[in-house]
N, C-alpha and C positions, 0 to 999 in steps of 0.2 A: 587918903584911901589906901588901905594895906593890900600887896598884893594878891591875898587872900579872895579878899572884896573885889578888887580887881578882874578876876579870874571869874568869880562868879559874874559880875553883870557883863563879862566879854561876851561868855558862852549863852547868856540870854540875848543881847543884840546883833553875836552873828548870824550870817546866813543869808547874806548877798549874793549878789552875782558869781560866777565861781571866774566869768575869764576866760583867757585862753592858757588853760593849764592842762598837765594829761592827767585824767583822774578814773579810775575804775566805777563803775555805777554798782551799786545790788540793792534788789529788793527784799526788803525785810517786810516779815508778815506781822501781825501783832493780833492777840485775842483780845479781845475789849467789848462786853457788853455784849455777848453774841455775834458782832460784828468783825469782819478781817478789814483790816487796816493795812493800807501800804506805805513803807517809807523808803524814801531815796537818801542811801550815805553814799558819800563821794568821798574817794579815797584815793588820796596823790599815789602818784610809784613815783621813784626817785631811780633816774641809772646813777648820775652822782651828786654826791654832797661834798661842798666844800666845807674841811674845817681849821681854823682860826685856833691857834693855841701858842703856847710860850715857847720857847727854846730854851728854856730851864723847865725843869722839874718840880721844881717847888720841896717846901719843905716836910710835907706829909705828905706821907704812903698813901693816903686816899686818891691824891692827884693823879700819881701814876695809874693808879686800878683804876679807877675811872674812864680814864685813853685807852687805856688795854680794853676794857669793857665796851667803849665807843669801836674799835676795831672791829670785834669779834661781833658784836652787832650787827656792824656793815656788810659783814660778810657775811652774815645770818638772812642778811634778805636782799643779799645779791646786789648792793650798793658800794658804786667803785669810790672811790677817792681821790679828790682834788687837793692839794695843798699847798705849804708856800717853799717846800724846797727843805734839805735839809735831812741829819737821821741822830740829831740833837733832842732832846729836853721830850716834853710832853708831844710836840708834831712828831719825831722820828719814831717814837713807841706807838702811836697811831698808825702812820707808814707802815711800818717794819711789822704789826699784827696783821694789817687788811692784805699786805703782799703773801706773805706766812699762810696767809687761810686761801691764796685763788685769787682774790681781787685786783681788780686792775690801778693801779697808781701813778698820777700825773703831779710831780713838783712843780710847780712854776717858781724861778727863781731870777732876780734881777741878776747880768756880770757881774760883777760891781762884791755880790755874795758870795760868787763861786765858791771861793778860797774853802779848805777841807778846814782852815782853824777858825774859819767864822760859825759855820752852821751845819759842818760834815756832810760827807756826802748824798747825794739826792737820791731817796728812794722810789724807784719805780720809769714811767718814761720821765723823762726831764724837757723842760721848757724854758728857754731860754729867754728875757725881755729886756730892756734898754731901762728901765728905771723902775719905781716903788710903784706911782702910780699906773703904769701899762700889767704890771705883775696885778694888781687887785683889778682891775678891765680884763683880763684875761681868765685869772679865778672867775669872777662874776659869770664870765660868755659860756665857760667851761661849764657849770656847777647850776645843780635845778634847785638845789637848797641850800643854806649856811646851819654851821653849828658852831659854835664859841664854848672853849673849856676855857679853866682858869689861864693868865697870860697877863702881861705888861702893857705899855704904852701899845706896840704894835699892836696886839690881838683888839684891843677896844678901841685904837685907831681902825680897822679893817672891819670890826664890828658894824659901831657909829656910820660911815661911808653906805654898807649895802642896808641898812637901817635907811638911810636918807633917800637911797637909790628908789628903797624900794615908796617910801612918801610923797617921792616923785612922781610917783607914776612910771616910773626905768622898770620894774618887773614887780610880778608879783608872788616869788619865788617866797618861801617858808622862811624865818630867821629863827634861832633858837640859842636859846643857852642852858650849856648844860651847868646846871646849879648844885656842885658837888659843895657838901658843907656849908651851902649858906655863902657861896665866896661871891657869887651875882648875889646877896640880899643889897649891900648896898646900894648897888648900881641900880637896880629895880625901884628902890625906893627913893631913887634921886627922878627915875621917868615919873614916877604917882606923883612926887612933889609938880611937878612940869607939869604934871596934868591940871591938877590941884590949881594950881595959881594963874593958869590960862595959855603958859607956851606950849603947850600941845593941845590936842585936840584926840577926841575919842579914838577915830580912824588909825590915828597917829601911835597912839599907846597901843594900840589894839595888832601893831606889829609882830613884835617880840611874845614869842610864847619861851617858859622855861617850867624843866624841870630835875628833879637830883638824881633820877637813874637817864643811862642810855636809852634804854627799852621804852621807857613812858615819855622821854621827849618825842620819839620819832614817830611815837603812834599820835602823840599829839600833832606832829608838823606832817604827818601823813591827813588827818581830819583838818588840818588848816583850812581856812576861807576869809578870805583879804575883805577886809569893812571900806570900801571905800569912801573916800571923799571929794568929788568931784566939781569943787571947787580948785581944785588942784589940776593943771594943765596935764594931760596926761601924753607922755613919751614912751617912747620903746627903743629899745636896743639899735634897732636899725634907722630911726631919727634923731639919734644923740650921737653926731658924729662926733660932738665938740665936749662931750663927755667920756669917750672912749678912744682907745685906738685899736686899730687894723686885727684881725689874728693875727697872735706869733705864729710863728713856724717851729714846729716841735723840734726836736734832735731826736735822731735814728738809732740811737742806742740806748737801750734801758740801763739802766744804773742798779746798781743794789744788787 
């Protein structure tokens, strides 16, 4: 199934439960037949979004414009920024736009990273964590949405993880990826293959929304609505002690 196809029979079988999400309500009116029609869109607001990106830059120009473009977005509709530390590669040009424009910014960064020659210094408030895993428990607790630009082993390890979280039943927070040049085509068509051959399941695919500009991902992951599968034990944040830990405690001085 091409993601293509994909996309069209998602937006045919959603339209589930929505959850306990925050979502704006309006009624739309429609002419039809002499008749008015009412319909209910429900539209998430986001205060922030966590995003997942490389500490290189990549080899083309598009990469960077992309992040800049993801920034200036965020700041466009008053969405602050969560990320993972850092004012390096494609995350620091994210940081260093959404701070630039007003927005508020929170690094989360293991000790261990501090160092200015590992991943430079942290844009915005800083947060300090004990290891890899309590930094993505902490992104997660922080963050009402995820976003994935191009990135390495890190960014599709952190990816894959709130992907699962959210399969769990652990939230039902928005996942997205922004698909500059085709660089998510293959990843996308290795979930269709999974679908395809039986290790996932509709609910499961029906996670991940992507698309190639800023602007049309977020209006898409603002119309999100999680397909569920309730064969699946469902958890929350506050019952997965043995999948999280504790809140960090921020640090009192902004960075950048």
């Amino acid at each position: 199934m091409s993601t293509k196809t994909w996309e069209g029979a998602r937006a045919r079988v959603v339209g589930g439960a929505m959850g306990n999400i925050n979502v704006e309500q309006e009624e739309v009116k429609h002419e039809a037949r002499g008749e008015e029609l009412k319909e209910v869109i429900f539209k998430r607001t986001f205060k922030r979004i966590c995003v997942f990106c490389g500490s290189s830059s990549g080899y083309k120009d598009i990469f960077s414009n992309v992040a800049l473009s993801l920034g200036r977005e965020l700041v466009n509709r008053k969405v602050d920024l969560v990320y993972g530390g850092g004012s390096i590669g494609l995350m620091g040009q994210v940081a260093q736009t959404v701070r630039a424009g007003g927005g508020h910014v929170i690094g989360v960064i293991p000790k261990a990273l501090m160092g200015k020659e590992v991943c430079g210094q942290t844009v915005g408030e800083l947060v300090t964590v004990v290891d890899m895993h309590q930094r993505k428990a902490e992104m997660g607790r922080l963050a009402d949405a995820f976003i994935a630009l191009p990135g390495g082993y890190g960014t599709l390890e952190e990816l894959l993880e709130v992907i699962t979280w959210s399969q769990l039943g652990i939230h039902e927070k928005p996942v997205g990826l922004l698909n500059v040049d085709g660089y998510y085509n293959p990843l996308l068509a290795l979930f269709d293959k999974a679908l395809e051959e039986g290790f996932l399941g509709f609910s499961a695919r029906s996670i991940v929304v992507s698309a190639p500009t800023a602007s049309e991902l977020l209006d898409k992951m603002e119309a999100y609505k999680p397909i569920h599968d309730w064969t699946i034990p469902k958890l929350y944040w506050e019952d997965a002690n043995c999948l999280v830990y504790p809140p960090a405690v921020p640090s009192t001085v902004e960075q950048g």
